[in-house]
DOGUVEX-307235 format. One record per residue: x, y, z of N, C-alpha, C in turn; residue in one letter. Coordinates in Angstrom, 2 decimals. Example, Ala and Ser with C-alpha at 12.3 -4.5 7.8 and 13.67 -1.06 7.14 Angstrom:
<pts>
+---------+---------+---------+---------+---------+---------+---------+---------+---------+-----+
:     n_u :     n_v :     n_w :    ca_u :    ca_v :    ca_w :     c_u :     c_v :     c_w : res :
+---------+---------+---------+---------+---------+---------+---------+---------+---------+-----+
:   13.19 :   -5.69 :    7.80 :   12.30 :   -4.50 :    7.80 :   13.20 :   -3.30 :    7.80 :   a :
:   12.85 :   -2.25 :    7.08 :   13.67 :   -1.06 :    7.14 :   12.90 :    0.03 :    7.87 :   s :
+---------+---------+---------+---------+---------+---------+---------+---------+---------+-----+
</pts>
This chain:
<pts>
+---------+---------+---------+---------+---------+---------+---------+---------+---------+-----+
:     n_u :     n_v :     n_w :    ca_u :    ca_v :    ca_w :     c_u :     c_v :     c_w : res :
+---------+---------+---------+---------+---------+---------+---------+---------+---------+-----+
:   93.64 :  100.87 :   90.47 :   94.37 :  100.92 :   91.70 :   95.86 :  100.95 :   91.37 :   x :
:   97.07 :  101.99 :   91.84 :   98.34 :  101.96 :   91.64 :   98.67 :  100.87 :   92.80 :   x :
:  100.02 :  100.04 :   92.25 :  100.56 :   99.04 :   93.61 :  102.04 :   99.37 :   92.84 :   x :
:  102.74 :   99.54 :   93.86 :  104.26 :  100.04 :   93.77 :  105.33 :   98.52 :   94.51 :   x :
:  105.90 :   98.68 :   93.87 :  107.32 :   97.58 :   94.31 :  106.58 :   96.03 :   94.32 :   x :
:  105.87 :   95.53 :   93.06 :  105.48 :   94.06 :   94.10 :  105.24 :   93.40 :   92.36 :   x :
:  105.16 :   91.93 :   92.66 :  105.51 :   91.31 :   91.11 :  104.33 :   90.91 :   91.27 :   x :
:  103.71 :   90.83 :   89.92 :  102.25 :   90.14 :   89.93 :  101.87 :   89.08 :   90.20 :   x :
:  102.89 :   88.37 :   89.48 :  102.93 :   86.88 :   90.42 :  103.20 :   87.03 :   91.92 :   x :
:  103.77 :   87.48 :   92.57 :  103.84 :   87.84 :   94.08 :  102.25 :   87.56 :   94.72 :   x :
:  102.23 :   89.13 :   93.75 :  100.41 :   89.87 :   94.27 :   99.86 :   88.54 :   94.14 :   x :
:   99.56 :   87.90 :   93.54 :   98.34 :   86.88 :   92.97 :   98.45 :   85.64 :   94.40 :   x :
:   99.22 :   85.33 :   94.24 :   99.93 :   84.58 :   95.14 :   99.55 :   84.98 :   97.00 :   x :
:   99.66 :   86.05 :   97.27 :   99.53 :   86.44 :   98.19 :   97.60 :   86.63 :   98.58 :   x :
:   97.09 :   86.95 :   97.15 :   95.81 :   87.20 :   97.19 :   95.24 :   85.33 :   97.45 :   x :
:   95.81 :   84.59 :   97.75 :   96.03 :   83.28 :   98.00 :   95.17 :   82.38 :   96.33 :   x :
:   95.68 :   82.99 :   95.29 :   94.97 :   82.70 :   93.66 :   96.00 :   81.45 :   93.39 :   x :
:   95.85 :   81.01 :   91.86 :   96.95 :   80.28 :   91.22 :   96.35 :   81.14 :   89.48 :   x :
:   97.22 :   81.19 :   89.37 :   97.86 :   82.03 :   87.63 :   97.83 :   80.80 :   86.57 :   x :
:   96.75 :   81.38 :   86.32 :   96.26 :   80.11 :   84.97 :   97.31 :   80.58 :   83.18 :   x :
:   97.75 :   81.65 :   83.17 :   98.29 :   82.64 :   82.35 :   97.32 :   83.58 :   81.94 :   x :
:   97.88 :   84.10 :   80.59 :   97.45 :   85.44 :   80.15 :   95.95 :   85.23 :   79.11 :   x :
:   95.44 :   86.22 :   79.38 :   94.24 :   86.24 :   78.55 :   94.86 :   87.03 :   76.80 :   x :
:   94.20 :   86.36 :   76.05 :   94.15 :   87.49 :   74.22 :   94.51 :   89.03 :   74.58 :   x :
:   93.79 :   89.53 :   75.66 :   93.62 :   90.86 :   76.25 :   94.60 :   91.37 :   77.11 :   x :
:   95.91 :   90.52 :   77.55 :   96.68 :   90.47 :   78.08 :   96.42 :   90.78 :   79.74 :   x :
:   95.19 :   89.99 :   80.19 :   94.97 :   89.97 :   81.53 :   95.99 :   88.91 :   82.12 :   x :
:   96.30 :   88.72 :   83.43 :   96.27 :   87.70 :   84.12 :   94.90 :   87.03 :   84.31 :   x :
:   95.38 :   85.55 :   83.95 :   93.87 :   85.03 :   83.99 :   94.16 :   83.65 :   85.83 :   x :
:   93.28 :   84.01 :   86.65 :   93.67 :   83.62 :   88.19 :   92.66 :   83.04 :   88.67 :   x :
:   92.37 :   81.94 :   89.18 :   91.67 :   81.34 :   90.07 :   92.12 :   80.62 :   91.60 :   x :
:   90.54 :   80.69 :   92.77 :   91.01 :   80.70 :   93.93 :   89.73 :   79.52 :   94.15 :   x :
:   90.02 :   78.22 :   94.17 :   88.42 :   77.71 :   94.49 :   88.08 :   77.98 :   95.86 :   x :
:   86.86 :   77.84 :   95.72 :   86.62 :   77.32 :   97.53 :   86.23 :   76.14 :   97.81 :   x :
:   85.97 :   74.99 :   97.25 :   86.21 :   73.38 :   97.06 :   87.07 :   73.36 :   96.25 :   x :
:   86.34 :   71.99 :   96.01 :   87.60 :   71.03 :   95.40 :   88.23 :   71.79 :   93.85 :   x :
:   86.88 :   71.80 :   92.95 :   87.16 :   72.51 :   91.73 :   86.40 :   73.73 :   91.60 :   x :
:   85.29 :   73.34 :   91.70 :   83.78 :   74.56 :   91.85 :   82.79 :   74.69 :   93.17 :   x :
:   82.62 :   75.77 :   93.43 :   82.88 :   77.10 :   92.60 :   83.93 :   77.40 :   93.35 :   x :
:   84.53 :   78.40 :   92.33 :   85.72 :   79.05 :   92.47 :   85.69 :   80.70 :   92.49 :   x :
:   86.76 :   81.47 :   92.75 :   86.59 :   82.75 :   92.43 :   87.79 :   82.61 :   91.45 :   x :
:   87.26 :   83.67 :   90.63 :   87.67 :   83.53 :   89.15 :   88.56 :   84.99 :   88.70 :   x :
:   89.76 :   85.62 :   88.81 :   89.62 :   87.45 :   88.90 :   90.89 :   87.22 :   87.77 :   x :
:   90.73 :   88.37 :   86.73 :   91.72 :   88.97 :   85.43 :   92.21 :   90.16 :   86.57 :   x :
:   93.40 :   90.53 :   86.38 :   94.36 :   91.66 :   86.47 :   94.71 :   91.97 :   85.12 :   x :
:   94.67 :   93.11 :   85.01 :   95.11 :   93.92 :   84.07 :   96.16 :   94.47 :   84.70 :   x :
:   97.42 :   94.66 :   84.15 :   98.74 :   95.68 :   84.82 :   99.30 :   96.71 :   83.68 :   x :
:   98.73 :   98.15 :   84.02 :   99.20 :   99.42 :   82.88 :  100.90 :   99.87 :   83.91 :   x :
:  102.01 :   99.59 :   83.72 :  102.75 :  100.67 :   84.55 :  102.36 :   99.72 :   85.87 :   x :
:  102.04 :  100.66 :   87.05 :  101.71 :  100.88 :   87.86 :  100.65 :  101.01 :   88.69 :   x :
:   99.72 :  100.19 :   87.96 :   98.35 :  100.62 :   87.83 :   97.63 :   99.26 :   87.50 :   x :
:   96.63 :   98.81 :   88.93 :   95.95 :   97.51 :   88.05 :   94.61 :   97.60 :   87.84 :   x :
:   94.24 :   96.94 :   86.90 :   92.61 :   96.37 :   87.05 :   91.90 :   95.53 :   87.51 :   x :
:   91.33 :   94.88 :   88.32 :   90.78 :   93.90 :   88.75 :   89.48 :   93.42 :   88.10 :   x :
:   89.19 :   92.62 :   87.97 :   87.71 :   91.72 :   87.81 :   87.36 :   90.55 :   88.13 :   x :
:   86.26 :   90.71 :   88.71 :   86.08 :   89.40 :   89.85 :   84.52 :   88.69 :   89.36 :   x :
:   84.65 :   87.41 :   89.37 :   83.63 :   87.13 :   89.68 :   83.39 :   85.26 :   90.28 :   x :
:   82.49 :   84.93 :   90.13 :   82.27 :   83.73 :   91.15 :   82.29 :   82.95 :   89.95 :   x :
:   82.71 :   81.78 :   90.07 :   82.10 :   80.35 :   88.79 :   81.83 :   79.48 :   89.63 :   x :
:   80.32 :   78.89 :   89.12 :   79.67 :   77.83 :   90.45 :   79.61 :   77.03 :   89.51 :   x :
:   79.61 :   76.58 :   88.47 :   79.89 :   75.42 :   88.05 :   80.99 :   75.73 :   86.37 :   x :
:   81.31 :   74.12 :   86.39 :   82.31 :   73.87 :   84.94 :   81.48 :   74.24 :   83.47 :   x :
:   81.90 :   75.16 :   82.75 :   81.39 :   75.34 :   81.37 :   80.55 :   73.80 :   80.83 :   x :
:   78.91 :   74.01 :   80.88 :   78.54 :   73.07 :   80.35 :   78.63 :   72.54 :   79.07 :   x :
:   79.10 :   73.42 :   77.80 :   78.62 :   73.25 :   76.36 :   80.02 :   73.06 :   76.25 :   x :
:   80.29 :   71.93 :   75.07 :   81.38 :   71.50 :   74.55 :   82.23 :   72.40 :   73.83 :   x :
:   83.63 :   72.39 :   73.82 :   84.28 :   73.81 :   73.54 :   84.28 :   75.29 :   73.48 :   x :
:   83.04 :   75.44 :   74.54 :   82.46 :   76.70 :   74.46 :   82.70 :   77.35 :   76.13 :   x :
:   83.44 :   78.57 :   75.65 :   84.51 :   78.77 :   77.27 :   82.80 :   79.95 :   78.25 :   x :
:   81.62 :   79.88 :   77.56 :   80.90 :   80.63 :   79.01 :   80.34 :   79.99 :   80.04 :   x :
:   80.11 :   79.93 :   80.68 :   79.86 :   79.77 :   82.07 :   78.70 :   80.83 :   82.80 :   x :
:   78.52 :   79.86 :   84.20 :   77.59 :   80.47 :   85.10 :   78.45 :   80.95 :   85.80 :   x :
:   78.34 :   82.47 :   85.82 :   79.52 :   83.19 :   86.56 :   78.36 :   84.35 :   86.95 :   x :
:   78.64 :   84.63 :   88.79 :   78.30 :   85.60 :   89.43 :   79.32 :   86.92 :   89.55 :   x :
:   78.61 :   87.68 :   89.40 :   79.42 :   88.98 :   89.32 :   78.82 :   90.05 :   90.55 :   x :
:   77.93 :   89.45 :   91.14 :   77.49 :   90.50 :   92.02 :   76.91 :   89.44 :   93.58 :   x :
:   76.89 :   90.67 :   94.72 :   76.32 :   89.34 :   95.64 :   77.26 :   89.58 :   96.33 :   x :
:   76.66 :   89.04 :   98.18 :   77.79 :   89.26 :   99.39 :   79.26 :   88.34 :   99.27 :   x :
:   79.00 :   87.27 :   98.67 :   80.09 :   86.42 :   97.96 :   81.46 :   87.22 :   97.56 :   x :
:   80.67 :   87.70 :   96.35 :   81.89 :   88.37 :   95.56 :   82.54 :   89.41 :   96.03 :   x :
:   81.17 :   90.48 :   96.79 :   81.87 :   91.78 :   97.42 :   82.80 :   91.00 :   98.64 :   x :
:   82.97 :   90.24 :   99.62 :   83.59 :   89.51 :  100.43 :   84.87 :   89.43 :  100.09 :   x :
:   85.23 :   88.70 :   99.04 :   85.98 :   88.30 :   98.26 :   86.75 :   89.37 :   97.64 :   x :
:   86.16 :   90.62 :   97.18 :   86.48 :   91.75 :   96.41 :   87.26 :   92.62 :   98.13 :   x :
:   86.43 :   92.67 :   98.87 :   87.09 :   93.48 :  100.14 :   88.24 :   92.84 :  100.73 :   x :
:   88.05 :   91.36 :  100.36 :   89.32 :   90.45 :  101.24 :   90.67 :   91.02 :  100.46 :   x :
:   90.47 :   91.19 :   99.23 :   91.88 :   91.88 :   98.22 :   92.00 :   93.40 :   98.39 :   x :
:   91.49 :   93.60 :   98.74 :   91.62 :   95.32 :   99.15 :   92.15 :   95.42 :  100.21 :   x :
:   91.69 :   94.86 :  101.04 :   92.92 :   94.82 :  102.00 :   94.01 :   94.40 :  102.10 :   x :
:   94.63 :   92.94 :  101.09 :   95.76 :   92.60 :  101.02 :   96.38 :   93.75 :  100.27 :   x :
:   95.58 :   94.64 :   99.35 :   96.28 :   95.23 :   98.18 :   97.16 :   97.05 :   99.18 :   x :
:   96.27 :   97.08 :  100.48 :   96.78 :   98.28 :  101.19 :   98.41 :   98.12 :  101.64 :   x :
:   98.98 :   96.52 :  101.55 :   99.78 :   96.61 :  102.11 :  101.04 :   96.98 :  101.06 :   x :
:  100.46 :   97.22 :   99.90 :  101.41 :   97.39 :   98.56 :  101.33 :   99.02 :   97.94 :   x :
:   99.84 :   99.96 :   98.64 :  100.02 :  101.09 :   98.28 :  100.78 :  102.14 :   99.11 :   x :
+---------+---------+---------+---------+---------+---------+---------+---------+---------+-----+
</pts>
């Protein structure tokens, strides 16, 4: 998706997230709970230029295994698409 004139931190912010920082991969790494801690929606931005990537998915609970960052994470489901359409529309007001 191209988004013109807007700071990522802005975007994120507006997508009502908090900016955990950058991933190895140089994503934005962003979370939005919907309680207290879990589950949360969980989404990386990628920013080329002008141009972002999104990836979304759900985390319903905290990484069980000791120092080990995977998780039960939904990637599909009326949840996520919800969630995925709610930013598409914030994102029209930037193309």
């Amino acid at each position: 998706m191209e988004i013109k004139n807007e700071n990522m931190q802005t975007m994120i912010r507006r997508f009502g997230y908090t900016p955990l920082g950058y991933t190895e991969r140089g994503e934005m790494n962003c979370v939005r709970p919907i309680s207290r801690d879990y589950p949360r929606f969980h989404l990386y931005i990628k920013q080329q230029g002008t141009k972002y990537t999104f990836s979304l998915h759900l985390d319903q609970k905290r990484p069980s295994y000791g120092g080990v960052t995977a998780h039960s994470g939904e990637y599909e489901g009326d949840v996520v698409e919800d969630e995925a359409g709610r930013i598409k529309e914030i994102t029209k007001e930037y193309v």
